[in-house]
C-alpha positions, -999 to +999 in steps of 0.1 A: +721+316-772+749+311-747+744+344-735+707+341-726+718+304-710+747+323-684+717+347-676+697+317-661+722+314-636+727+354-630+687+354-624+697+334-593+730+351-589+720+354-549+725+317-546+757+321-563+789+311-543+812+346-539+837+332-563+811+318-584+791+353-586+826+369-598+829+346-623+794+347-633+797+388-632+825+387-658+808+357-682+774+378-682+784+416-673+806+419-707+775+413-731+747+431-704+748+452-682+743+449-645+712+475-647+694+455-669+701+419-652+683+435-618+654+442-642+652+408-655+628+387-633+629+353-654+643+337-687+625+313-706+635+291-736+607+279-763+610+262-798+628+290-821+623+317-791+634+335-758+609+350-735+625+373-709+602+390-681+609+421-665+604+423-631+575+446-616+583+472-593+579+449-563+598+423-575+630+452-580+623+467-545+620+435-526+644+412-544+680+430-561+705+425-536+693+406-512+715+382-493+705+345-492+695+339-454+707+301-458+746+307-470+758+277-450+740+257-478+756+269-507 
């Protein structure tokens, strides 16, 4: 469970703070991979469940790796 709750925050890992992202990197990227967190468009928690969408082929063209055009905000 708190696996799937640190990948919340690696889904939105481009709003991440540098420091932050490192930290984040280490927390997540022991239990799964970094290949597999780029496919993972969202995470959702329900009674006695986890639902976890892959993302389309637009979604991993347009969207892995992309820097945040507002970093003064984060």
């Amino acid at each position: 469970m708190e696996v799937f709750k640190d990948l919340l925050d690696d889904v939105n890992r481009e709003f991440l703070h540098a420091d932050n992202r490192r930290l984040q990197e280490r927390r997540v990227g022991a239990e799964i991979s970094l290949r597999t967190r780029q496919h993972i468009s969202s995470v959702t928690f329900g009674q006695n469940c986890i639902i976890i969408m892959k993302k389309s082929a637009e979604e991993v063209c347009k969207y892995n790796d992309r820097v945040y055009r507002f970093k003064s905000n984060l």
